[in-house]
C-alpha positions in Angstrom: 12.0 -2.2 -6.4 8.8 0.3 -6.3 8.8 2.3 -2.7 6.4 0.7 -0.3 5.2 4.2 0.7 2.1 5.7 0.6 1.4 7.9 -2.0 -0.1 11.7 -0.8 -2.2 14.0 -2.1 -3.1 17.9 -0.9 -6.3 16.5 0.5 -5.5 14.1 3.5 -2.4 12.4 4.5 -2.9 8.4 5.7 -4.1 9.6 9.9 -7.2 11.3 8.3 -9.6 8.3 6.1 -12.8 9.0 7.1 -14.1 5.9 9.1 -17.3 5.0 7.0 -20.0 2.1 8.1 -19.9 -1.0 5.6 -22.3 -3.2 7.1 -23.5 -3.9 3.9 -22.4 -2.7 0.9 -25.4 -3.1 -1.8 -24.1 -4.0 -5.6 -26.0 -2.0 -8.1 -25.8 -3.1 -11.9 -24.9 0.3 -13.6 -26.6 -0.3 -17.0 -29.8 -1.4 -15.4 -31.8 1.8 -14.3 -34.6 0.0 -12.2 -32.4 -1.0 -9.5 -30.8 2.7 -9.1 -34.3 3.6 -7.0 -34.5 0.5 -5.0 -30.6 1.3 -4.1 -31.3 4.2 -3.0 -34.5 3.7 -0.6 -32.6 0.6 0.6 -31.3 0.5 3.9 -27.8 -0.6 3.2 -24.5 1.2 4.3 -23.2 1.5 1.4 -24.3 1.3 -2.4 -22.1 0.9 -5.0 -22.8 1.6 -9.3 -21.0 -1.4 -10.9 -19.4 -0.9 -14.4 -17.3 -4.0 -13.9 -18.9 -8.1 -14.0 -22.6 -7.1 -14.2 -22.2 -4.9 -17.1 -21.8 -6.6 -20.5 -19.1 -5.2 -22.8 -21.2 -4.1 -25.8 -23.0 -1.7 -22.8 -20.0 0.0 -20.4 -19.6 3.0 -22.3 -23.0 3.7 -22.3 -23.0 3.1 -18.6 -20.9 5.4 -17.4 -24.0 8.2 -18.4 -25.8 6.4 -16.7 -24.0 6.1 -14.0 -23.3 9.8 -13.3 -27.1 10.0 -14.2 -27.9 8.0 -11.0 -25.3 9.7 -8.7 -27.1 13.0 -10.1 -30.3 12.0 -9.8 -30.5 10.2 -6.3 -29.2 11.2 -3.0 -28.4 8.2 -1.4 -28.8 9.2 1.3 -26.6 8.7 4.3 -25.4 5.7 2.5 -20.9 5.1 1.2 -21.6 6.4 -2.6 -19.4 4.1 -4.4 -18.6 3.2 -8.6 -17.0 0.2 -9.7 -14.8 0.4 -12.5 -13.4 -1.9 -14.5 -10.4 -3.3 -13.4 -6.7 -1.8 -14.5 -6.0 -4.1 -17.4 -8.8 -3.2 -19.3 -9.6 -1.0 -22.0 -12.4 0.5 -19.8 -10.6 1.5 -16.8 -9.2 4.9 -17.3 -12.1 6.4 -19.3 -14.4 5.2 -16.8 -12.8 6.9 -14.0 -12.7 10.1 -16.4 -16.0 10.2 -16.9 -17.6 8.6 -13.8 -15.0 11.7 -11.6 -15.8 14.0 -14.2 -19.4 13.9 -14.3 -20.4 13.3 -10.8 -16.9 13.7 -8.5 -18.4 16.1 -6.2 -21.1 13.2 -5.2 -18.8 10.5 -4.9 -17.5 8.8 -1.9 -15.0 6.0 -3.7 -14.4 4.1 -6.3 -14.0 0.3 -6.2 -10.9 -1.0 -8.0 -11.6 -4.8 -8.7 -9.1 -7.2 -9.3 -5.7 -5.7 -7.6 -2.5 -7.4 -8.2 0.4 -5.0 -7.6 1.2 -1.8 -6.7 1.2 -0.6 -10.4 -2.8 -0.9 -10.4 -2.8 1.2 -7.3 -0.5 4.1 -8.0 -2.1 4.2 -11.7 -5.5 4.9 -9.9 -4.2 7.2 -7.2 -1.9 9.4 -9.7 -5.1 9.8 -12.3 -7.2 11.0 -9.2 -5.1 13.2 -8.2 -5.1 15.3 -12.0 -8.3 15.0 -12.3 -9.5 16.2 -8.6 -6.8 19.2 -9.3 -8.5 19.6 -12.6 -11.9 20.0 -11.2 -10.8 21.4 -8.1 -12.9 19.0 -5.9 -13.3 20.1 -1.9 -12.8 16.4 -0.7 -10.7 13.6 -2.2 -12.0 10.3 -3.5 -11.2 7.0 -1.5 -10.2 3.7 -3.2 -11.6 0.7 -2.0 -9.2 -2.4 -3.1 -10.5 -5.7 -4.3 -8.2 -9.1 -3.8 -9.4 -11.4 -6.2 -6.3 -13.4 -7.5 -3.7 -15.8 -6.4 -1.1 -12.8 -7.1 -3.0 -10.2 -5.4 -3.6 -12.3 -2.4 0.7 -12.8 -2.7 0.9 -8.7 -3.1 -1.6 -7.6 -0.4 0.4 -6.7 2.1 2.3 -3.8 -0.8 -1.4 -3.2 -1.9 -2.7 -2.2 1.3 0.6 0.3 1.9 0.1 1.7 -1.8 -1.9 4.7 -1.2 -3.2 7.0 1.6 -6.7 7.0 -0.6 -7.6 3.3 0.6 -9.9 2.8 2.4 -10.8 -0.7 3.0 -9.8 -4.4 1.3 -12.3 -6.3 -0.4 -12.4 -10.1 -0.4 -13.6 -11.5 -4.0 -14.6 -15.3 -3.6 -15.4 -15.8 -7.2 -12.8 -14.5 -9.3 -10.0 -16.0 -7.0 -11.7 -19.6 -6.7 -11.1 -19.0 -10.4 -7.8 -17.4 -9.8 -6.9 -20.5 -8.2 -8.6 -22.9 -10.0 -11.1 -24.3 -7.5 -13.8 -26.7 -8.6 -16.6 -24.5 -7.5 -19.4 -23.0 -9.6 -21.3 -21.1 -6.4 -20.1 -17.7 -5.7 -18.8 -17.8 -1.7 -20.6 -21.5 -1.1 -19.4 -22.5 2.3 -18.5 -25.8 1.1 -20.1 -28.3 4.6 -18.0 -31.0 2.8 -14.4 -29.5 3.7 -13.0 -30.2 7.3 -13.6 -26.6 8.4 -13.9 -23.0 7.0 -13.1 -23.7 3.9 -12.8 -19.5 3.2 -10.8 -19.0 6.9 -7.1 -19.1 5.1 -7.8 -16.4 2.8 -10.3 -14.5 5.2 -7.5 -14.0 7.5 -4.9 -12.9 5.6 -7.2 -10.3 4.2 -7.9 -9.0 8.0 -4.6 -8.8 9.0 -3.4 -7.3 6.2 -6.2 -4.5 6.7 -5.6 -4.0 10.1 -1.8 -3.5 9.4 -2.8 -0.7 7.0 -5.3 1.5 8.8 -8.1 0.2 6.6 -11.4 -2.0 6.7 -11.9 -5.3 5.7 -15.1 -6.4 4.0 -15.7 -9.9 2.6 -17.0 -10.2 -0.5 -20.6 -11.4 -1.8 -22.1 -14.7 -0.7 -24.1 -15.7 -4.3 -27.4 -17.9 -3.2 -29.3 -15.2 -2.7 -32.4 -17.2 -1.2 -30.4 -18.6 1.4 -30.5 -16.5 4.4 -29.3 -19.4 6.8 -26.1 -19.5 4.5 -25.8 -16.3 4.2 -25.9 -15.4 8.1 -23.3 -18.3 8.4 -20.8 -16.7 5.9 -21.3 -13.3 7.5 -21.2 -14.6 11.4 -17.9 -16.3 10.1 -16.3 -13.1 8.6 -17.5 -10.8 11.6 -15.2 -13.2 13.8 -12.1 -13.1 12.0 -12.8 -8.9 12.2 -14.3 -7.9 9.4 -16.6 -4.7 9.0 -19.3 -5.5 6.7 -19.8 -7.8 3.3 -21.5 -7.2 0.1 -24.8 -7.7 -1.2 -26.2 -9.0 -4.0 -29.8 -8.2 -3.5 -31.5 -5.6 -1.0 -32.9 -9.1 0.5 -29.5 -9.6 2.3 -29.2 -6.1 4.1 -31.1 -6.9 6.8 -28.6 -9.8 8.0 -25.5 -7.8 7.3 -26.6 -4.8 9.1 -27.5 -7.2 12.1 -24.5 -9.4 12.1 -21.7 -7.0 11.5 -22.8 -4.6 14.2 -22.6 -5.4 17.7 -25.4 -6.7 20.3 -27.1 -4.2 22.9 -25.9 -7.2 25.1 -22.1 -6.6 23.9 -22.4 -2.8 24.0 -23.9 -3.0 27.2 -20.7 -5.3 28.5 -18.4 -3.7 26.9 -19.3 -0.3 28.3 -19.4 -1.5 31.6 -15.8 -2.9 31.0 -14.8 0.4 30.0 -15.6 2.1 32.9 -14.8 -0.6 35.4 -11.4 -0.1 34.3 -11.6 3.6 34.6 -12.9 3.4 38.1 -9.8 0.9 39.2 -7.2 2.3 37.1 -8.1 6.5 37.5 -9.8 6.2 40.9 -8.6 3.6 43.0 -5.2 2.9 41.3 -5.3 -1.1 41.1 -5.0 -1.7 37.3 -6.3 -5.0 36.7 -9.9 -5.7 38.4 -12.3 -8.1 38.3 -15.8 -7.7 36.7 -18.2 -10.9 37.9 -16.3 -13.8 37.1 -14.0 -12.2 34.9 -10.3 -10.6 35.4 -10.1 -7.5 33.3 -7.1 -5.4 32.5 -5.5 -2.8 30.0 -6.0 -5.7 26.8 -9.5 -6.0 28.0 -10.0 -2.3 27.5 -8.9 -2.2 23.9 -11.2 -5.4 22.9 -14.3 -3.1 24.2 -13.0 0.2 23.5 -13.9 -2.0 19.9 -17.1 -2.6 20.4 -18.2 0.8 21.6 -16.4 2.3 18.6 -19.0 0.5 16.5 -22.0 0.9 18.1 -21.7 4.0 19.3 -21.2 5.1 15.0 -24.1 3.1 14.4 -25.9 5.5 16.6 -26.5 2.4 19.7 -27.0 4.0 23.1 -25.4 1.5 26.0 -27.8 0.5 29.0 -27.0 -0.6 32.6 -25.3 -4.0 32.9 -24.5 -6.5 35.3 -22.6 -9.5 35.4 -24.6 -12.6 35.8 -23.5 -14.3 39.0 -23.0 -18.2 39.5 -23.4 -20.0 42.7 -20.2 -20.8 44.5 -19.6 -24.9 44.7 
């Protein structure tokens, strides 16, 4: 059996990922120069170069140029600087993490490993990064951001997620596992109204959990009826429950949502602050431990679930206001 532990590098050990914002994380078609502006005067999180599905084979050599072109040429500016390469069991895969790390390392952020099904695909990855980063004798190492889009990666993700200190988050992908599994669907992350429930809630889950047991985000993949805001806000209000961190998008259209839905309310940073330092006063102050807040009994658990929320906002930049519980009449 393969060790479970995580691989380490002279860069950073697995207590040191930098915690990144992936509200929304923009898919940008590699080989197709006219989007490599709008990417970067978007006002997504995170951008990523894709040399995998939205490059057609006869064009990903040629892509990689232009790739490293666009990671030259643009600054994306305070935005996750990501390339997709194609996935392990390709032909492409180590050349284009050659060239993309070669030519444009010192600008890169992460690369995005699609379809992930063992720990093989993840220690291949890792141990080429680590030659070439020695080679080029890069300042900061490159994160790996893991996409689940099988039946056997889903079975391996728990292993996946331990493989290497470089991961940074897991990526849900809807379309290749409803092929994966075989699913009658033609829609890329439809919600499917005609199941009894979230149809997507299974797998959703098991991605967030096996994140959260790893140190690393979860992000749900892209949600493929681009016109449909309605749906899409659905999919993403349904992922931000479970405890995911941000979702993909297809079009620059979509970033608006995302940002909006995978970042907390003023009303919930405003609560949550006040939770914070209710606690402080009862626990710190006046000894009591658990206190109530309105109608509300808050204790040690209730200070983790906002300590949360004013993780997030607070990296998004949000400022908390004054807040006070609303108060019901007594019967």
């Amino acid at each position: 059996m393969p060790s479970l532990q995580r691989t380490t590098s002279a860069f950073a050990s697995a207590g040191t990922r930098p915690l990144r914002a992936r509200r929304s994380c923009l898919a940008v078609p590699g080989s197709q120069l006219r989007f490599h502006a709008k990417a970067d005067q978007s006002a997504a999180d995170h951008v990523f170069l894709d040399l995998e599905d939205s490059v057609s084979p006869a064009s990903k050599v040629k892509a990689r140029d232009q790739v490293v072109g666009a990671l030259r040429t643009y600054e994306f500016a305070g935005k996750v600087k990501a390339v997709r390469v194609n996935d392990c069991d390709t032909k492409w895969c180590y050349e284009d993490i050659i060239a993309v790390v070669e030519g444009a390392g010192d600008r890169l952020d992460c690369l995005v490993i699609p379809k992930v099904e063992c720990l093989d695909h993840v220690h291949f990855v890792d141990n080429l990064l680590n030659q070439i980063e020695r080679k080029l004798g890069l300042a900061r190492r490159i994160g790996l951001e893991l996409q689940i889009e099988s039946a056997r990666g889903m079975e391996n993700i728990n292993a996946i997620a331990g493989a290497s200190s470089r991961t940074e988050a897991l990526i849900f992908g809807p379309a290749d596992f409803s092929a994966s599994l075989r699913i009658p669907e033609l829609t890329v992350g439809r919600l499917k109204p005609e199941y009894p429930g979230d149809y997507w809630h299974y797998f959703l889950a098991r991605v967030v959990v096996a994140a959260r047991a790893n140190g690393l985000q979860p992000i749900d993949g892209p949600y493929g009826q681009i016109r449909d805001t309605d749906g899409l806000r659905i999919s993403a209000e349904r992922a931000a429950m479970l405890g995911f961190e941000g979702k993909w998008a297809l079009t620059p259209a979509q970033i608006d949502v995302l940002n909006e839905v995978f970042a907390p309310s003023q009303k919930e940073l405003d609560k949550a602050t006040a939770i914070l330092e209710t606690y402080r006063n009862a626990t710190d102050v006046e000894h009591t431990g658990a206190v109530m807040l309105g109608d509300e009994m808050i204790d040690e658990s209730s200070r983790k679930m906002a300590a949360v929320v004013v993780e997030r906002g607070t990296s998004l930049g949000m400022k908390a206001r004054p807040w006070q519980p609303s108060t019901r009449p007594r019967r």
